[in-house]
C-alpha positions in Angstrom: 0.0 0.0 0.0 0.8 4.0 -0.3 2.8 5.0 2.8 0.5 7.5 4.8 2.6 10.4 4.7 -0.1 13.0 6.1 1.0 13.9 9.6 -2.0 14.4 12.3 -2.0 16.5 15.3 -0.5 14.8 18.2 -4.2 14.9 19.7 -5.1 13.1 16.8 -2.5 10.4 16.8 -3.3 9.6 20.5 -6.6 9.0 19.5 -5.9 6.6 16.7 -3.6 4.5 18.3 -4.1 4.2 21.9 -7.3 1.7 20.9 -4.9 -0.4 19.7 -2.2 -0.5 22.9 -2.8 -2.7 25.7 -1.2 -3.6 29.3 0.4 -6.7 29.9 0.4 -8.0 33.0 2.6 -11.2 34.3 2.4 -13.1 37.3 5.9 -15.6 38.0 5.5 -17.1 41.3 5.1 -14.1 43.8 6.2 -11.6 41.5 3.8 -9.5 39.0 5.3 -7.8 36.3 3.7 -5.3 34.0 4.6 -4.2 30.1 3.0 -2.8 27.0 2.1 -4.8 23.6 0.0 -3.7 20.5 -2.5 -5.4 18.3 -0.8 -7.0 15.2 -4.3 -8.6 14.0 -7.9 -7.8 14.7 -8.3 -11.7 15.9 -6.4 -10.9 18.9 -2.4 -11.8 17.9 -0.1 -8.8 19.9 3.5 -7.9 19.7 5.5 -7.1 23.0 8.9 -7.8 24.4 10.0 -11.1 25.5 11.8 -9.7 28.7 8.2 -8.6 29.4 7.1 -12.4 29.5 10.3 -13.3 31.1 11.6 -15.4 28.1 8.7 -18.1 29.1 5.9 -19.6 27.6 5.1 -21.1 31.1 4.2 -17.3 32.4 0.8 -16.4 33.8 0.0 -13.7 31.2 -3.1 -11.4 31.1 -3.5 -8.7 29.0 -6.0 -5.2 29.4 -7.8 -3.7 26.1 -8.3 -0.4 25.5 -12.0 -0.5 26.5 -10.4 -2.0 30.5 -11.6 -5.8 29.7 -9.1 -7.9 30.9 -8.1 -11.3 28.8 -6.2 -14.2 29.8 -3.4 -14.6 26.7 -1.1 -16.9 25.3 2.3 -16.5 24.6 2.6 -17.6 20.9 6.5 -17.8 21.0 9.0 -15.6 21.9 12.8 -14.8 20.4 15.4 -14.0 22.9 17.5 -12.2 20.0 15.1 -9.6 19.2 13.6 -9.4 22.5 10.0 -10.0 20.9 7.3 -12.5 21.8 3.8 -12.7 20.4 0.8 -13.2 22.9 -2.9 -13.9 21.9 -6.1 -13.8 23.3 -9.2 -14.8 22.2 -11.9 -13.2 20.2 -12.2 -10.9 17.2 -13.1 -7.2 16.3 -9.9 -6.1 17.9 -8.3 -2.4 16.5 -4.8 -3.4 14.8 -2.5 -0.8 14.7 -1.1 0.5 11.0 2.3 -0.3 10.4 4.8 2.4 9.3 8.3 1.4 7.2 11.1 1.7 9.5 13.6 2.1 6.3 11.8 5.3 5.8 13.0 6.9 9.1 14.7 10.1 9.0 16.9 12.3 11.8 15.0 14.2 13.9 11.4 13.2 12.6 8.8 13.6 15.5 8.0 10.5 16.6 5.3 9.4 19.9 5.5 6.6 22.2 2.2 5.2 24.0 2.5 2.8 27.1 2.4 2.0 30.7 5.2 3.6 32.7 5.4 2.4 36.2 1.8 -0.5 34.9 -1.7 0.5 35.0 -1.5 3.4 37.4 0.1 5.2 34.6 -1.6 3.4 31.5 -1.9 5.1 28.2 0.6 7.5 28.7 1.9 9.1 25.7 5.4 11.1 25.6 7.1 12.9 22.5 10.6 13.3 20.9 12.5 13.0 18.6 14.4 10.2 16.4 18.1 10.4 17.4 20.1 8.0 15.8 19.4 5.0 13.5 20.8 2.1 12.9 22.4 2.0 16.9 24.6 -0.7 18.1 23.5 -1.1 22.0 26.2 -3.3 23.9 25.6 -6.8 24.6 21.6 -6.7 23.3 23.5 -6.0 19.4 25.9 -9.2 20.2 23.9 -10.9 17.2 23.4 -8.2 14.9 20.4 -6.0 16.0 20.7 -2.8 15.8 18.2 -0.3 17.1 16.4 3.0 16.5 17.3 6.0 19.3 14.8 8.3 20.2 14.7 11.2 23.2 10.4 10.0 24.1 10.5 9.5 27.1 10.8 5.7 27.8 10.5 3.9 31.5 9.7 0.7 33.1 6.3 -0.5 32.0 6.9 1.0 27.8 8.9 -2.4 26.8 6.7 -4.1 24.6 4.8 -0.4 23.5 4.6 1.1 20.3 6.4 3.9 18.9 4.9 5.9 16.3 5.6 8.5 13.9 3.2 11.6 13.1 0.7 9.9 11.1 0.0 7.3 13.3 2.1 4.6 12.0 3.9 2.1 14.3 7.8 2.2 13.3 9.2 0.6 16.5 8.6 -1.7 19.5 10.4 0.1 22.6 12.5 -2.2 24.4 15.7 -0.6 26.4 16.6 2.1 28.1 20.5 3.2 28.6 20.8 4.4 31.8 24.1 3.3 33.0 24.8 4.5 36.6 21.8 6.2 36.4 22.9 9.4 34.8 21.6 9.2 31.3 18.3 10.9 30.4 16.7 11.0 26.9 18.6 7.4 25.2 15.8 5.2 24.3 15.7 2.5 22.0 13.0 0.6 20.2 13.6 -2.5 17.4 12.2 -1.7 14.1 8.9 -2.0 13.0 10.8 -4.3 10.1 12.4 -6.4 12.1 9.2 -6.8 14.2 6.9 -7.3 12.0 9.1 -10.2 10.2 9.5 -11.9 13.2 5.9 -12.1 14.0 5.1 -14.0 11.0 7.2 -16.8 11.8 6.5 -16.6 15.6 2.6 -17.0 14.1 3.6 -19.7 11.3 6.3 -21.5 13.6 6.2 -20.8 16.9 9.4 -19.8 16.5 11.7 -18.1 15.0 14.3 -19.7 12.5 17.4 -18.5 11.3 20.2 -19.5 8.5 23.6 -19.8 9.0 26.4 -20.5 6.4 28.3 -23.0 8.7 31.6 -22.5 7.3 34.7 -19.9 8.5 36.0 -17.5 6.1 39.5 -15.5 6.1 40.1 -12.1 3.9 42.5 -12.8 1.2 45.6 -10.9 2.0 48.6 -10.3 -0.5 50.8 -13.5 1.5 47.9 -15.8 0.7 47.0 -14.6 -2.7 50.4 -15.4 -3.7 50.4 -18.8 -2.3 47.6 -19.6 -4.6 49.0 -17.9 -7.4 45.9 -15.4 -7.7 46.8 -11.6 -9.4 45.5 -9.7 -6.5 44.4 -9.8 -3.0 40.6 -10.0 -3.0 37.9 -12.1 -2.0 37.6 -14.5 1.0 38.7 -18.2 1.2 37.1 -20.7 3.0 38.6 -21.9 6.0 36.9 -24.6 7.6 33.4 -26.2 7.1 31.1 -27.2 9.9 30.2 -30.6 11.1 26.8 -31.2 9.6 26.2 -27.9 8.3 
């Protein structure tokens, strides 16, 4: 489809979205946790974080609409890497949200996040910034690749899970960290693209899981010394150092 480049008040985005935003709410023994997700489907299927259901499918999970029903969900899978799980409950009628293009991002475009700071005393809050970097590496949570978008929307404990939009209403991230080492960073957010999201839902829904490929050899540049060894013109390329066991 067309992207849907007209941008709405921010009045007007809170109230096109925030039917679509819900509270999660775990229970894991004695302890009750509390997150954000967003309909992906209007039969029910929403994205979150998977730190929000503890990396479990064995977590009690229930989840609050828009309209204050509460729902006992599902989790559909979850993927550690990407720190997104899929939850379901039942019923249909739901109010998906619209998915933005995360490849269409640019620096310092207004963006809005919606969610549950501190769980449902705070629910359907909705802060605003700014996109500040793309494309972030954050520590050990990029140790397999992801990078992340960086916004200055205000983000706490209780937004993993929640959407962030831009102006016209279109969900381009899932907020899932906050950098706030030693406690004196303000204003460094980071949600996973909508892209990234959205592709790992579908095999979450298909699979249950998420599966990834993986070359299963070892590869060494080829420098000038080993170039000449095989009697190649130039130094270029990559050689193949060792194949996997079954791979």
């Amino acid at each position: 489809k067309e992207p849907n480049t007209a941008e709405l008040d921010i009045d007007a985005v809170y109230d096109k979205v925030i039917p679509s935003t819900v509270l999660v709410i775990t229970q894991s023994g004695e302890t009750q946790g509390t997150g954000t997700g967003i309909f992906a489907t209007e039969d029910g299927y929403i994205i979150t974080n998977s730190h929000v259901i503890l990396n479990s499918k064995s977590v009690s999970v229930q989840v609050k609409t828009y309209d204050g029903e509460l729902h006992d969900a599902v989790v559909v899978g979850f993927d550690k890497t990407t720190d997104l799980a899929v939850l379901k409950i039942d019923g249909t009628g739901y109010m998906p949200a619209e998915f933005g293009d995360s490849d269409d991002l640019r620096m310092g475009q207004w963006v809005v996040a919606i969610g549950n700071p501190g769980g449902e005393q705070f629910s359907g809050s909705i802060t605003r910034g700014v996109i500040s970097g793309l494309n972030r590496s954050v520590g050990s949570y990029s140790s397999n690749g992801m990078t992340y978008i960086q916004t200055d929307a205000a983000i706490n404990p209780g937004n993993s899970g929640g959407p962030l939009f831009n102006m016209a209403g279109e969900v381009i991230g899932i907020n899932s960290q906050i950098y706030s080492r030693n406690g004196g960073y303000q204003g460094v957010s980071f949600a996973i693209p909508i892209d990234v999201a959205m592709n790992v839902k579908e095999q979450i829904v298909v699979n249950g899981k998420v599966e990834r490929g993986r070359l299963g050899v070892s590869i060494q540049e080829v420098n000038q010394s080993i170039a000449e060894s095989f009697g190649l013109k130039k130094a270029a390329g990559a050689l193949v150092v060792a194949v996997d066991r079954d791979s």
